[in-house]
C-alpha positions in Angstrom: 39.4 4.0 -74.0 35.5 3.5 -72.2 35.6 5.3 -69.3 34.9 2.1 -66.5 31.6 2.9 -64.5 31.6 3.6 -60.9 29.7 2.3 -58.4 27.1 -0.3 -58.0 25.2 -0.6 -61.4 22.1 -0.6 -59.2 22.2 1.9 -57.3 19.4 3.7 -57.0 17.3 0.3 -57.9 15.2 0.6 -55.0 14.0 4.6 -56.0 12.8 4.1 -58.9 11.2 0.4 -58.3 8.7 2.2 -55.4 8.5 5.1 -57.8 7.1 2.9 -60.4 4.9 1.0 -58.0 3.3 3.8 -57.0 2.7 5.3 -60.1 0.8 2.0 -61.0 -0.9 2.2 -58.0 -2.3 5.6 -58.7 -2.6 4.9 -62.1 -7.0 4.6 -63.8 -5.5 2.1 -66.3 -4.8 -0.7 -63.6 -7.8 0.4 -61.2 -9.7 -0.2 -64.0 -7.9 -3.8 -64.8 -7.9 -4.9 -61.1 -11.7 -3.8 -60.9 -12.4 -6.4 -63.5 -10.3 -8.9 -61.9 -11.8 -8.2 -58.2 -15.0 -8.3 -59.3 -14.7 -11.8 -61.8 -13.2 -12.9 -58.5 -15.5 -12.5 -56.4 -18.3 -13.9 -58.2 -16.1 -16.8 -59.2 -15.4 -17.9 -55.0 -19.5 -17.1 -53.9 -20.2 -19.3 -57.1 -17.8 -21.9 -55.7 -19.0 -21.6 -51.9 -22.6 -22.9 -53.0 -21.5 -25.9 -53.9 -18.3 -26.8 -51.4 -21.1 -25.8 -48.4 -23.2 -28.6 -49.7 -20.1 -31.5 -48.7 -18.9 -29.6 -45.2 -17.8 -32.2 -42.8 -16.8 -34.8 -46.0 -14.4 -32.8 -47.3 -10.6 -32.7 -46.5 -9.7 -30.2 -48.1 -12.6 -27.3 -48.5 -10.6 -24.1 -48.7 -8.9 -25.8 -51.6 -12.2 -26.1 -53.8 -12.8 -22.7 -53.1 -10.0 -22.0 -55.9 -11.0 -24.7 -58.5 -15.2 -25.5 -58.5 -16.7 -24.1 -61.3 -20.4 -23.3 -61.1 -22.3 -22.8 -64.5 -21.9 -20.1 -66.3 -18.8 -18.8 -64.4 -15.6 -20.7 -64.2 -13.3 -21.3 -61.2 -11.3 -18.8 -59.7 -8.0 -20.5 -60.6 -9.6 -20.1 -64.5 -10.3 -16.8 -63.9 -6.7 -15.6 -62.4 -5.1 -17.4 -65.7 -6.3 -15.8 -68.0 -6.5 -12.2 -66.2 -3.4 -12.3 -64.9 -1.8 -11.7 -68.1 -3.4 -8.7 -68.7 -2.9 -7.2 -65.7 1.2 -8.1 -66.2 0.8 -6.5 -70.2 -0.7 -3.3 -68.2 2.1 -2.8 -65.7 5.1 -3.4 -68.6 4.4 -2.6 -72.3 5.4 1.0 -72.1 7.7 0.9 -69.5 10.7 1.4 -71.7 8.8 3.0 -74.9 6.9 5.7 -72.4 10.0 7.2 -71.7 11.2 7.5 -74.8 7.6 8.9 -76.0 7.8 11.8 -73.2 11.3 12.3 -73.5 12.1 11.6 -69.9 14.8 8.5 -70.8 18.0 11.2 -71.0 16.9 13.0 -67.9 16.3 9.9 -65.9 20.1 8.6 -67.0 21.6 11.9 -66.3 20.8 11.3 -63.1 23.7 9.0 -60.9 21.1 5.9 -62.4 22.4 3.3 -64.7 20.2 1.5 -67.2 20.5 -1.7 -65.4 18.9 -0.1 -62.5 16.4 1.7 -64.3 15.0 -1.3 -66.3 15.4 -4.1 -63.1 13.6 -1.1 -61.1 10.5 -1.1 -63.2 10.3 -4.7 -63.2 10.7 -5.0 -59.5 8.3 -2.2 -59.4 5.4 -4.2 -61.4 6.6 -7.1 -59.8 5.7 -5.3 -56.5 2.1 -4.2 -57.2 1.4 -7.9 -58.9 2.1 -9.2 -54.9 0.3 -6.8 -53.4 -2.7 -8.0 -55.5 -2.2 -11.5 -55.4 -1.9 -11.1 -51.7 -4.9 -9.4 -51.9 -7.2 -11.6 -53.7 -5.7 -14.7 -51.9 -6.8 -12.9 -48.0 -10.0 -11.9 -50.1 -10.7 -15.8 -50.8 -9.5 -16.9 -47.7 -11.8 -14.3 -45.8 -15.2 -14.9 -47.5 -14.4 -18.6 -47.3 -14.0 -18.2 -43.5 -17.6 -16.3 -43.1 -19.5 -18.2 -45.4 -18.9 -21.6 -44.3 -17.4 -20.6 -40.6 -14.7 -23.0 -41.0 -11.1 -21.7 -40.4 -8.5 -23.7 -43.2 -6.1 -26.4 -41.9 -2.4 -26.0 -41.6 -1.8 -28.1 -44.9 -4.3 -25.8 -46.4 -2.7 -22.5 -45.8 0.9 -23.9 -47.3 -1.0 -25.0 -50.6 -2.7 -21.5 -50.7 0.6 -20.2 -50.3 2.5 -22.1 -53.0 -0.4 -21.3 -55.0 0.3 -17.6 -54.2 4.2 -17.7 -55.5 3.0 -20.1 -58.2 0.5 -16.8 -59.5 3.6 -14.1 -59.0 5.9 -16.6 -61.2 3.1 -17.0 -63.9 2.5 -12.9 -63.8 6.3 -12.6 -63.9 6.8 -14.2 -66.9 4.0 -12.1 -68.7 5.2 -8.7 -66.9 8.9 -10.0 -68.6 7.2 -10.5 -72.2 5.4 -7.2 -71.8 8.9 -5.3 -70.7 10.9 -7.3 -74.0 7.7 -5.9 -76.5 8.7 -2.2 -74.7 12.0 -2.5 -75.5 11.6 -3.8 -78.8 8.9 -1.4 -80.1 9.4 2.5 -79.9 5.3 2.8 -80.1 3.4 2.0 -76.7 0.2 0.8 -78.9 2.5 -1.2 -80.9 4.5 -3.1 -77.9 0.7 -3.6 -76.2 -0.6 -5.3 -79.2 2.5 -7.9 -79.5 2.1 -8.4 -76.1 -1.5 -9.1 -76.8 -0.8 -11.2 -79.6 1.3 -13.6 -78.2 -0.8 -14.0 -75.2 -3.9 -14.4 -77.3 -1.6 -17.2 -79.1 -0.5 -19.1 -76.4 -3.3 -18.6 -74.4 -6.7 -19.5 -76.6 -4.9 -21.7 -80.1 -1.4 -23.3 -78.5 -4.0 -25.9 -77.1 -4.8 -26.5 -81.0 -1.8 -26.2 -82.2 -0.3 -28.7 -80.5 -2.0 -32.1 -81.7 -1.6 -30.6 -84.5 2.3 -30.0 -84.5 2.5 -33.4 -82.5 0.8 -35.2 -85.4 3.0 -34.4 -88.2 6.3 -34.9 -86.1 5.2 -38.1 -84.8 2.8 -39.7 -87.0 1.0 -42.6 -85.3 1.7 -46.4 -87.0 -0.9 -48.9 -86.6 1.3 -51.8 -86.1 3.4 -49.9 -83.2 1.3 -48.9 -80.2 4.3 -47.1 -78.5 3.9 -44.4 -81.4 0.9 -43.1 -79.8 2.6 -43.1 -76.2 5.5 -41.1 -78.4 2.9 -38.3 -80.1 1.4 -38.0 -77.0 4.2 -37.4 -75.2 5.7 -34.9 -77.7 2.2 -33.0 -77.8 2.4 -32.7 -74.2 5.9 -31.4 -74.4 4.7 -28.9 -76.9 1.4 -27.9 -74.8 4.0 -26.9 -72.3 5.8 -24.0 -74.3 2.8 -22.1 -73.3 2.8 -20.2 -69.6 -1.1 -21.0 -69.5 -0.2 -25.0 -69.6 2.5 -25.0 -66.9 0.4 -22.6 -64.5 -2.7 -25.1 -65.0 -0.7 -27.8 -63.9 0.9 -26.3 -60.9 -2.8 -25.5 -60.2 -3.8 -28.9 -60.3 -1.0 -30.2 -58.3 -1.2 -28.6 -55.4 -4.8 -27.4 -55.3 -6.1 -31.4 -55.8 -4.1 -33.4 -53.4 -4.7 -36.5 -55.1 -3.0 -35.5 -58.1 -0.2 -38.0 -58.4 1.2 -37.1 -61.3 1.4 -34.3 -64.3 2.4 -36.8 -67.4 1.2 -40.0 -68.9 0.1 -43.0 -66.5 0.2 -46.4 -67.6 -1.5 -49.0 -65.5 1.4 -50.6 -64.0 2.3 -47.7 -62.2 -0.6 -47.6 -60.1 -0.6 -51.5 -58.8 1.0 -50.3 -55.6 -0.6 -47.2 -55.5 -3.6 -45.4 -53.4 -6.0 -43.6 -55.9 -7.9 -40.8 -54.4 -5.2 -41.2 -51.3 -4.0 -37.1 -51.0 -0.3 -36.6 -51.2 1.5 -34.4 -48.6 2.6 -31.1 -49.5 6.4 -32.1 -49.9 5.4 -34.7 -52.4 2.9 -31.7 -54.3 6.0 -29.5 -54.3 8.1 -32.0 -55.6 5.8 -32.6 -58.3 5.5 -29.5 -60.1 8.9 -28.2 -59.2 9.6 -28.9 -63.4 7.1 -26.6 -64.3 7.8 -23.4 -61.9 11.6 -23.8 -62.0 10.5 -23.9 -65.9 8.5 -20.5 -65.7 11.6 -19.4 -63.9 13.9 -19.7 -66.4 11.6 -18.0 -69.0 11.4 -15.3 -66.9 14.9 -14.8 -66.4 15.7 -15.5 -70.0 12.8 -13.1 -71.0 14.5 -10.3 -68.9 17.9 -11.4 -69.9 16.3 -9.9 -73.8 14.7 -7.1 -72.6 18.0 -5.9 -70.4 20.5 -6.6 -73.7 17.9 -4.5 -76.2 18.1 -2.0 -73.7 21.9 -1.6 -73.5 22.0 -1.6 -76.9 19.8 1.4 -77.3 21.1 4.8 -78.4 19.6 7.5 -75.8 19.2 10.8 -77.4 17.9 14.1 -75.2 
């Protein structure tokens, strides 16, 4: 008969979750990544101040360009932080699991009064914690040079966009820190778990947006004679697009860092008879609007950890 376990199966979460954030934080592997991403950010946001300076006093909403003007060659900062972000997340998680194994540390670790579901929630948490701190980070970084440069403070309704923009980030990096953890599990080999990880961002990242007409098109071939089969592939390529993390954390951009974004799907003309183009929508209404796509990164997430944590019990730990 299984001997029942005593205890709270976390115990001892909150040990090795700032144990593992501070090893990342001391680590050269994520100086090195955060570097890259400090300094893409940086020239991203000065980029973007030389041309919001030029519409002071027209704009509503100036703190909010700072995240999304583009100024040739560089993109915006809200380009930048998508596709970065998923590296930094592959950094903090594909041998979380694996690297134990590799030094032989695993059996030692469990020996210890530690279960494995608080060893594996505590180095997600613990990724999860140094992912905030940078987000925070490049977000008061932003906000700060904004402030200097143009010597404007942001609005009220500015700050709770920057915000949700903020949790909107950590979701997006959580989902990518829970692929990274599943490829750690998975895969014995650290090299082998990064390059899945890789992979698969690479995929959804760079050819899902190609992939997706494409997929759309031979699902939902388009009749001539119909018009309301084009409205149907459209629709199903959008739904499609939206497998991707990059897709969903684009449109959460563009819904609450453009105020006038009214909505994230198809418009036909007779839903905009009664209403104001251009007019910006409060921040309830933003929230309300991409609420589909974060409490959709959520669920990835959760399911995404739900794989790693079931790999993991299923593991045979050998000293």
């Amino acid at each position: 008969m299984p001997r029942q376990r005593e205890g709270s199966p976390f115990t001892g979460l909150a040990t090795v979750a700032l144990k593992e954030a501070a090893d990342h934080m001391t680590s050269a592997r994520i100086h090195l990544v955060l570097l890259l991403i400090f300094l893409t950010a940086v020239g991203a946001v000065y980029a973007a101040i030389g041309e919001v300076t030029a519409t002071i006093g027209e704009d509503q909403f100036l703190f909010l360009r700072l995240f999304t003007t583009a100024r040739d060659p560089l993109p915006s900062f809200v380009a930048f932080l998508g596709f970065l972000l998923p590296l930094v997340a592959i950094a903090l998680g594909f041998d979380a699991i694996n690297g134990e194994h590799n030094r032989r540390t695993l059996s030692r670790v469990l020996a210890q009064p530690i279960y494995r579901d608080a060893l594996l929630a505590g180095k997600f948490v613990g990724g999860l914690i140094v992912i905030a701190l940078c987000l925070l980070t490049l977000w008061l970084l932003v906000t700060g040079m904004g402030i200097l440069l143009t010597g404007l403070p942001p609005s009220g309704e500015e700050v709770l966009r920057g915000l949700a923009f903020l949790l909107a980030s950590f979701v997006y990096a959580g989902v990518w820190l829970a692929v990274a953890l599943v490829c750690s599990t998975l895969f014995r080999a650290p090299a082998t778990s990064a390059l899945a990880a890789l992979t698969l961002w690479l995929i959804l990242t760079l050819f899902w947006s190609m992939l997706a007409p494409l997929v759309a098109g031979a699902l939902a071939p388009i009749d001539p004679l119909d018009p309301m089969t084009q409205v149907h592939q459209l629709e199903l390529q959008k739904a499609f697009a939206r497998i991707s993390p990059n897709v969903l954390y684009g449109e959460m951009t563009l819904g609450l860092l453009n105020p006038a974004t009214r909505s994230l799907g198809l418009v036909f003309t007779a839903q905009l008879q009664n209403a104001l183009l251009g007019a910006p929508l409060p921040v309830s209404q933003s929230l309300m609007l991409i609420w589909p796509q974060l409490a959709g990164m959520i669920a990835a997430l959760l399911v995404l950890f739900t794989i790693a944590y079931v790999s993991f019990q299923r593991q045979e730990i050998r000293a």
